[in-house]
N, C-alpha and C positions, 0 to 999 in steps of 0.2 A: 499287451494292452489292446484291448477292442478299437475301433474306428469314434465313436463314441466318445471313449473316455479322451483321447487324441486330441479332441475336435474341444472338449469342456478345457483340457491343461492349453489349449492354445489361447481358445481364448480366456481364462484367468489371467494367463501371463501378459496377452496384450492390453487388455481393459487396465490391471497395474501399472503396467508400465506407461498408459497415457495418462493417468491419475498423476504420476510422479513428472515427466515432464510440463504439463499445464502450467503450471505453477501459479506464486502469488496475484491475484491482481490488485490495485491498487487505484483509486481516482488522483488525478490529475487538475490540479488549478491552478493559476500564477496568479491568480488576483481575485479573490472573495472577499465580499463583507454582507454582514448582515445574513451568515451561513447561505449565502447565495455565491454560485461562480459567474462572475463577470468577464472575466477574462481565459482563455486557454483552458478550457473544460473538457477530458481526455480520460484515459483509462492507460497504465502503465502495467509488464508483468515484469513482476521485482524478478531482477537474476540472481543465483546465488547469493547466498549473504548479505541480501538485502531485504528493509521491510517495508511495509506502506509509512506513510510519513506526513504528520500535520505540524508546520510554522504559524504560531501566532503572533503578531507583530504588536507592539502596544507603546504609546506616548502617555506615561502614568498611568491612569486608572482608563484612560482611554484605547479601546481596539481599534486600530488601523486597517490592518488586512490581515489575512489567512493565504496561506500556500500548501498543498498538497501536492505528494510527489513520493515516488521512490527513491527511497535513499540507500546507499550503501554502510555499512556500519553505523547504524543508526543506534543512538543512545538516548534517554531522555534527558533532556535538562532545561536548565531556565538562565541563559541570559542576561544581566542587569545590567547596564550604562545609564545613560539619558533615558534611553528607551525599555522595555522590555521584551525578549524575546521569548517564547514558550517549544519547545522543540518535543511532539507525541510520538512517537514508535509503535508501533502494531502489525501481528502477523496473521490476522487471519482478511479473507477477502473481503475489500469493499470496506473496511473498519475506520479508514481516514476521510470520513463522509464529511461534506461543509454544510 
């Protein structure tokens, strides 16, 4: 194998392999409303097994607040008591926007 070719499989394999550690990232808010964060405005990179993550919080037909965040085993679902809760899942970057 020439100097050359040496020098392109090195860097292939390194440029890959920073691709695969990077990993997800995600926005962070504890307190949104009005798709605006108010409070705790941040950036998280999901580990393992985890995806980005949107909470909508709701009193009947009314929106309360929003929360963004990395979650671990995240699932989507909907919540209903008193209140209603909205639980979004997504894997690709920056996708849990407020």
């Amino acid at each position: 194998m020439n100097p050359a070719t040496k020098v392109s499989t090195v860097l292939i394999v390194t440029l890959s392999f920073l691709c695969l550690v990077e990993g997800l990232i995600c926005n962070v808010c504890e307190f949104a409303e009005n798709s605006k964060c108010k409070k705790g405005k941040d950036r998280c990179v999901a580990d393992h097994g985890q995806s980005c993550a949107s909470i909508s919080y709701y009193f009947g037909d009314i929106h309360l607040f929003s929360r963004q965040l990395c979650m671990p085993n995240c699932t989507e679902d909907n919540y209903t008591r008193n209140d209603k809760h909205y639980l979004m899942c997504c894997n690709t970057n920056l996708c849990n926007t407020f």
